[in-house]
C-alpha positions in Angstrom: 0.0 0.0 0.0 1.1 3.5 -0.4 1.1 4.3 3.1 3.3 1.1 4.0 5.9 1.7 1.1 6.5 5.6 1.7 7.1 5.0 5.5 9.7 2.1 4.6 11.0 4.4 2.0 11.8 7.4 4.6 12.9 4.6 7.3 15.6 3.6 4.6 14.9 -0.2 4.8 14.1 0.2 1.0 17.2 -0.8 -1.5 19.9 1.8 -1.9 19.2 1.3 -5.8 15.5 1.8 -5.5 15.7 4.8 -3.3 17.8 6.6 -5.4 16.0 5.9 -8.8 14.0 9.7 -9.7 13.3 11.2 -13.5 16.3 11.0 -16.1 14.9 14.4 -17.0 14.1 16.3 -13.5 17.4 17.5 -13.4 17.7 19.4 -16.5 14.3 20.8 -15.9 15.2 22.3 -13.1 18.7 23.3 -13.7 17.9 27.0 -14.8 15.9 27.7 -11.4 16.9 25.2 -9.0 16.5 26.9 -5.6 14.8 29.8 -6.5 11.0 30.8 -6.8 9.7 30.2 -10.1 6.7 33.2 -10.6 3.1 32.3 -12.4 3.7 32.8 -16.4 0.8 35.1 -16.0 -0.4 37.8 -13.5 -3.7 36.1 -11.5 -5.2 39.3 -10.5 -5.8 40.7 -14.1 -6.4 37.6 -15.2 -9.4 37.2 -12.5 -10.4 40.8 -12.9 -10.6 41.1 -16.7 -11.8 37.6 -16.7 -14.0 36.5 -13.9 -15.0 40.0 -12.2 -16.0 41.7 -15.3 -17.1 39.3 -17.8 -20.5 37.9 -17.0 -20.0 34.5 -19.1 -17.0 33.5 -17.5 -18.6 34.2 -14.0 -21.4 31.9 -15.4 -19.3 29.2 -16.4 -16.7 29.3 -13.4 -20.0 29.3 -10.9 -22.0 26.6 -12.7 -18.7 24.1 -12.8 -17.6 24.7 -8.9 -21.1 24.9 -7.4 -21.7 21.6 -9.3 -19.0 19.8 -8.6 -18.9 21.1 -4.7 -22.5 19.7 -4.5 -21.9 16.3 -5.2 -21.9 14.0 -1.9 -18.5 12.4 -1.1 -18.9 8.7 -0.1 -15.8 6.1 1.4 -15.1 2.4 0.6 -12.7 -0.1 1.2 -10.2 -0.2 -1.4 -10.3 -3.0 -4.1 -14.0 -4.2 -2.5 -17.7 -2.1 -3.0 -17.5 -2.2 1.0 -18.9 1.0 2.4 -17.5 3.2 4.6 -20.7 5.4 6.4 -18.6 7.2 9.0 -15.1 8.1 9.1 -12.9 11.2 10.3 -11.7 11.4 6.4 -15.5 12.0 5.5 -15.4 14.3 8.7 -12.9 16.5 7.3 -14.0 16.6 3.7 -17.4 17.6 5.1 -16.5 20.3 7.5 -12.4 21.0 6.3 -12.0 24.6 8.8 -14.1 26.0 11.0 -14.6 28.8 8.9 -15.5 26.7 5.8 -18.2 24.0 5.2 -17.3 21.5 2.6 -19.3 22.9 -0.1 -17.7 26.6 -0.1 -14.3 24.7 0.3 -14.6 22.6 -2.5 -16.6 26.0 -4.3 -12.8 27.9 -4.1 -10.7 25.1 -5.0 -12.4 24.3 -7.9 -12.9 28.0 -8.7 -9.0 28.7 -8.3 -8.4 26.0 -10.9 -10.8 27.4 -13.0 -9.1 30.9 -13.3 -5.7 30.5 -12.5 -5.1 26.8 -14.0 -3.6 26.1 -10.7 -5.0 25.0 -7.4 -3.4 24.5 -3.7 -4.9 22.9 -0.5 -2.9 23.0 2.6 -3.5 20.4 5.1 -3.2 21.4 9.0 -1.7 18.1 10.6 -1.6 17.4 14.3 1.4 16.0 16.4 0.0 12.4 14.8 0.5 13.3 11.3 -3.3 13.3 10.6 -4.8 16.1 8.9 -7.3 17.8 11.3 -8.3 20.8 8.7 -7.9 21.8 4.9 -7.5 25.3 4.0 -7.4 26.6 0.2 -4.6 28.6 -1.1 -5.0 31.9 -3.4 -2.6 31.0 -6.4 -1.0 34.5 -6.8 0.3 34.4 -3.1 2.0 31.0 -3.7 5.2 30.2 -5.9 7.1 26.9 -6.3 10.7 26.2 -5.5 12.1 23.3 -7.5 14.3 21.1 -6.5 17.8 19.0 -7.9 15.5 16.4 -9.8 12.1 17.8 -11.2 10.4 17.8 -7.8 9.5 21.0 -6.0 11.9 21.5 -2.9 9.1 23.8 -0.9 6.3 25.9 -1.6 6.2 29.4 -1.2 3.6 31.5 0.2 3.0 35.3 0.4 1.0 37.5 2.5 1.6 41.2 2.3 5.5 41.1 2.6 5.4 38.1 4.5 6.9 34.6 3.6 6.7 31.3 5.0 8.1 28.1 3.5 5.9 24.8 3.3 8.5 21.9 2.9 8.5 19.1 0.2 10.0 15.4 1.8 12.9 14.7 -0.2 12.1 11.4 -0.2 8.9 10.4 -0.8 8.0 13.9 -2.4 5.2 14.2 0.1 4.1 17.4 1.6 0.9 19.0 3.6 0.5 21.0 0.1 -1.6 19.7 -2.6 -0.6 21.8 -6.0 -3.4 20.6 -8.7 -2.7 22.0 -11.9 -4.2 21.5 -15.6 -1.9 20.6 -18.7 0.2 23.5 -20.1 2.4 23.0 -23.0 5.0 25.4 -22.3 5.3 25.3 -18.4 6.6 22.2 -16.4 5.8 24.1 -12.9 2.4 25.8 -13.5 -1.0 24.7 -15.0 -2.9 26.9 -18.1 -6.0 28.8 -17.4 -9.3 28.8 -19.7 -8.9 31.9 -19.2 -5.5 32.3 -21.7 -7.6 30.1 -24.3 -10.4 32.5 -24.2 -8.5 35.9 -23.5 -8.8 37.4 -27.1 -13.0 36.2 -26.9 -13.3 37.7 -23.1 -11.6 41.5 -24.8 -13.8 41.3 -27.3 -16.9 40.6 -24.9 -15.7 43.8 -22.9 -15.4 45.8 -25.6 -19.0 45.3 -26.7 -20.2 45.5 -23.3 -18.1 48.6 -22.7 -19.3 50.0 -26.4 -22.9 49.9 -25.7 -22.7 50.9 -22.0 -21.2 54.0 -23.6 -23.9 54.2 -26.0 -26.7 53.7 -23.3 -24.7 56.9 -21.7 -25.2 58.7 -24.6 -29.4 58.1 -24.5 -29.1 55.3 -26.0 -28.7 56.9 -29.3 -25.2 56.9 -31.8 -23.9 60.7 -31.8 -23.9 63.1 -34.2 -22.3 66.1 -35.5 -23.4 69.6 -35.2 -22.2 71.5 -38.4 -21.7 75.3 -38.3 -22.2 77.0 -41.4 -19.5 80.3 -41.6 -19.8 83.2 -43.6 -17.5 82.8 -46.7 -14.9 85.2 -45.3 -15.5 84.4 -41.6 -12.9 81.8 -40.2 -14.8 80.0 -38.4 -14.8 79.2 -34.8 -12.2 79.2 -32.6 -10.5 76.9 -30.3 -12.7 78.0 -27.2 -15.7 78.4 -29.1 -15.6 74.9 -30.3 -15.1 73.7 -26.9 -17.5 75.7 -25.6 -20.2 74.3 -27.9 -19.1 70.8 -27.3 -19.4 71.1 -23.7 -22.8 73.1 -23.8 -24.7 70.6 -25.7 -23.3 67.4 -24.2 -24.6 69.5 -20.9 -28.0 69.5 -22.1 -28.5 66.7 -24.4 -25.9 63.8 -23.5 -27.6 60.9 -21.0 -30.4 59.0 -20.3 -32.0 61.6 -18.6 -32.2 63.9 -21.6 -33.3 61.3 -24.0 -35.5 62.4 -26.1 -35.1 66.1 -25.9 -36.4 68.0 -28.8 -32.6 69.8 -29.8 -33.0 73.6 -30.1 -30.1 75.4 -32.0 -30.1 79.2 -32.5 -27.9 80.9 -35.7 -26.9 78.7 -38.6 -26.3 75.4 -37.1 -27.6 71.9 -38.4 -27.5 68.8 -36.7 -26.7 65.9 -38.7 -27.9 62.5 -36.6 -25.3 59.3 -37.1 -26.9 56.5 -37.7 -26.1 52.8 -37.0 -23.9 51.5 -39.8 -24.0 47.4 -40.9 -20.9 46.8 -39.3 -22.3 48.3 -36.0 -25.2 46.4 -36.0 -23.2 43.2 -36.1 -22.0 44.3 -32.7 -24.6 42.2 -31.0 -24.0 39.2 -33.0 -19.9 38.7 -32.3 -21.2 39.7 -28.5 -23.0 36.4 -28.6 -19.9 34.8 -30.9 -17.5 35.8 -28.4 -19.5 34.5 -25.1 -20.1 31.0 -27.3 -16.5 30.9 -27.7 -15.7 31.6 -23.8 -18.3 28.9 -23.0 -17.0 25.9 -24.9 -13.1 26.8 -23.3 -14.9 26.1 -20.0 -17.2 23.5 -21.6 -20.0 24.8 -21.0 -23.1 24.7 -23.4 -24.2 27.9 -24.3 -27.8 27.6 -24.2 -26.5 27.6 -19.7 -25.0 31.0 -20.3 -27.9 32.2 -21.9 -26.5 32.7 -26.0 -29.4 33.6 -27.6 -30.0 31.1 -31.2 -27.6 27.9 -30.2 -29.4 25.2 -31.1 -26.9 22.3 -30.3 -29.0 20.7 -27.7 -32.9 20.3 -27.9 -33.7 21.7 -24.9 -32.0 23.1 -21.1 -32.3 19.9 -20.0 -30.2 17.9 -22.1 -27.2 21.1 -22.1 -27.6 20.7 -18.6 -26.7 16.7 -19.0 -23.9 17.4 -21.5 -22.2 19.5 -18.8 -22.3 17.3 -16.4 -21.3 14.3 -18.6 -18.4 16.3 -20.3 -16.9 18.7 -17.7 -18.0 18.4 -14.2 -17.6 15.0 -13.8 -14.2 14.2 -15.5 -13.3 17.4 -13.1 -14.7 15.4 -10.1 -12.6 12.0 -11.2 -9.8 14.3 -11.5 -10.0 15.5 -7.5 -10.8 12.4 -7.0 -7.8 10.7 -7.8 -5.9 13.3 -6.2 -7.2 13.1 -3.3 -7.0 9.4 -3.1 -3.4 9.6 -4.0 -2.7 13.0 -1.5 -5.2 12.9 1.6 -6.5 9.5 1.9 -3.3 7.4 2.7 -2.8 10.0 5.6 -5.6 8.0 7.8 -5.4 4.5 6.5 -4.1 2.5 3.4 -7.1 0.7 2.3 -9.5 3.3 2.0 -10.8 5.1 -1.7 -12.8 8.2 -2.0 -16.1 8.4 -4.7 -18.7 10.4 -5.3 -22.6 9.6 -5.3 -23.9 10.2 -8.9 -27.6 9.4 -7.4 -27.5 13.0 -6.1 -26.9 14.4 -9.5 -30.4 15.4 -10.9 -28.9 16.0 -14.4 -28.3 12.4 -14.4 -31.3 11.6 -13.8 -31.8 10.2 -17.9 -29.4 8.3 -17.9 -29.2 6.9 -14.6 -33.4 5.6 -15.5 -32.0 4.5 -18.7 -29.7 1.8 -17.3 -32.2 1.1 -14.8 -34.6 0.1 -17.6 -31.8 -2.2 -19.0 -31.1 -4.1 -16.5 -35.1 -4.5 -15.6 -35.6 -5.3 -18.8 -32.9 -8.3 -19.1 -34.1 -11.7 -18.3 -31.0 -13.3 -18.0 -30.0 -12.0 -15.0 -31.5 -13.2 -11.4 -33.2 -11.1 -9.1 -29.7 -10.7 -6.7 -27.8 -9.5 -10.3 -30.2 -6.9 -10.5 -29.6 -5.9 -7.3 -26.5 -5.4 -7.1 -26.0 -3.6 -10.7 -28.4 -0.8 -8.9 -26.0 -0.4 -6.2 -28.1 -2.6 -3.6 -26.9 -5.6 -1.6 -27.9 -8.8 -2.0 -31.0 -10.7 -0.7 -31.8 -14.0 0.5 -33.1 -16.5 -1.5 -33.5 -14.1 -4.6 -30.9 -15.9 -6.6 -33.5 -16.4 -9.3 -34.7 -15.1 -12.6 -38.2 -14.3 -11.6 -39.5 -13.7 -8.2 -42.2 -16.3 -8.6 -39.0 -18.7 -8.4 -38.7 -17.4 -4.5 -38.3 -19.8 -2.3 -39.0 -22.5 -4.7 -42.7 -21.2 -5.7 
């Protein structure tokens, strides 16, 4: 078991050979920085602000992934057996991490670091037993990895205004009470890529439209104009001050949505010439909706969620609703998964392996009575088969294909 192997790995009783076997490659990674902190290819903050604070799609699709995936139950077996585990100071934790965080809001921030940033980091609070008593996410920005002689980070760095504090990295075993989750990037071996990158030339352009008719709504919801001043042939015209002047008095009066409408009043030999919407401005609202489809399928989220006006991929909510799920949010939840069972779990005993209850996921619902229909529907299994396909334990005496067969009648 994990647990057995790393503590004979840091007791030494491994073989010399075996403990000092690491990545042909490590080193060379990390020649260039070895020792030092390596900084985030990209700056978080802007990347959060631009992105998630002020573009309403990616807010949409950052909330509907983490608050999914944080509502899904966590459930505890035995590993290598369907043998439940109903209580357990591992579901304990998972369920109530801090004292300042519930499991859903914890699970809500990790997910949503990873979803911004591309990187994610947990710290776990051990007591003088080496069990983890509370988990506490890390912001991405404040934290930077050292790397160490062979590929492996040495320690983890983390920052609070001007303040530093080292987490350590076993040497060893590689283990530490930092979790660093991270998604593929090509060009980085230390840090993970945001959707955010993939999608930072759609979210500009969503801004700009949303900036661009903000400004228009400002205006009174109308494009501007020009006011043309017709001169006497040997006048020169108007000056520097009286242009600005005139600028400034009818933006006064006429510029806003409280003045909307006004009938314009000019006095001597002026003409106002309206502006009106061009093509090109009309399409506007169209690459609005182009842009926020494009943001949505880097998150994988179906754009009917986000509310894209016209995308007719899927029939109805329900079935976009079904396709997230069963494309994003739960390949994200086998991800943690795995991570945890590899990071948290061996920390209380060996044998145990987390899950997830998909019977709390409504937009599974479908499929979930689809394969329940199946297996009703086959009469070559017994009664017992059914059973246990459906996730229920056994019976006695149900061994049979039909339930007239019970008990030999």
């Amino acid at each position: 078991m994990m647990m057995s192997w790393l503590k004979r790995l840091t007791s030494g009783s491994l073989r010399p050979d075996l403990e000092q076997k690491a990545s042909g490659t490590g080193s060379i990674v990390a020649y260039n920085v070895l020792g030092q902190p390596v900084w985030t290819p990209k700056r978080y903050d802007s990347l959060a602000e631009e992105g998630y604070q002020k573009n309403v799609i990616v807010y949409r699709c950052v909330n509907l992934i983490a608050r999914g995936l944080a509502s899904v139950p966590w459930l505890l077996y035995r590993r290598n057996s369907d043998q439940e585990v109903e209580k357990h100071p591992l579901l304990n934790l998972l369920n109530s991490p801090s004292p300042r965080q519930a499991g859903s809001a914890f699970m809500e921030a990790v997910v949503g670091y990873l979803l911004l940033a591309g990187n994610t980091y947990i710290e776990a609070v051990l007591d003088h037993q080496g069990i983890p008593q509370e988990l506490h996410p890390l912001r991405p920005d404040r934290m930077k990895i050292i790397p160490g002689s062979d590929g492996v980070p040495l320690a983890y760095e983390y920052s609070v205004g001007g303040h530093r504090k080292q987490l350590a990295v076993d040497s060893l075993s590689g283990k530490s009470s930092v979790l660093h989750l991270k998604t593929f990037h090509p060009l980085n071996d230390w840090y993970g890529m945001s959707a955010i990158e993939a999608a930072a030339g759609a979210i500009d352009q969503h801004n700009a439209v949303a900036g661009h008719n903000l400004s228009l709504l400002q205006n009174g919801g109308r494009p501007s104009g020009a006011l043309l001043v017709k001169t006497p042939p040997h006048n020169g015209g108007l000056t520097d001050a009286q242009r600005d002047s005139l600028r400034q008095d009818v933006k006064q009066a006429y510029q806003g949505t409280s003045n909307a409408g006004k009938v314009m009043v000019l006095e001597g030999d002026f003409e106002w010439k309206e502006m009106g919407l061009s093509p090109k401005d009309l399409d506007f609202i169209e690459g609005k909706n182009l842009s926020a489809r494009e943001i949505a399928q880097a998150y994988g989220v179906p754009p009917m969620l986000v509310g894209v006006p016209g995308d007719a991929t899927f029939a109805n909510y329900k079935e976009a609703r079904f396709h997230l799920w069963e494309d994003t949010i739960i390949p994200l939840l086998e991800f943690f998964v795995a991570e945890f069972n590899l990071w948290l779990a061996p920390y209380f005993e060996d044998d145990l392996r987390l899950s997830y209850d998909t019977d709390s996921i409504p937009a599974l619902a479908p499929k979930r009575e689809a394969a329940w229909a199946k297996i009703i529907a086959a009469d070559f299994l017994t009664i017992n088969e059914k059973r246990q396909a459906v996730g229920y334990t056994p019976l006695q005496g149900y061994d049979c294909i039909e339930r007239s067969q019970v008990n030999g009648n």
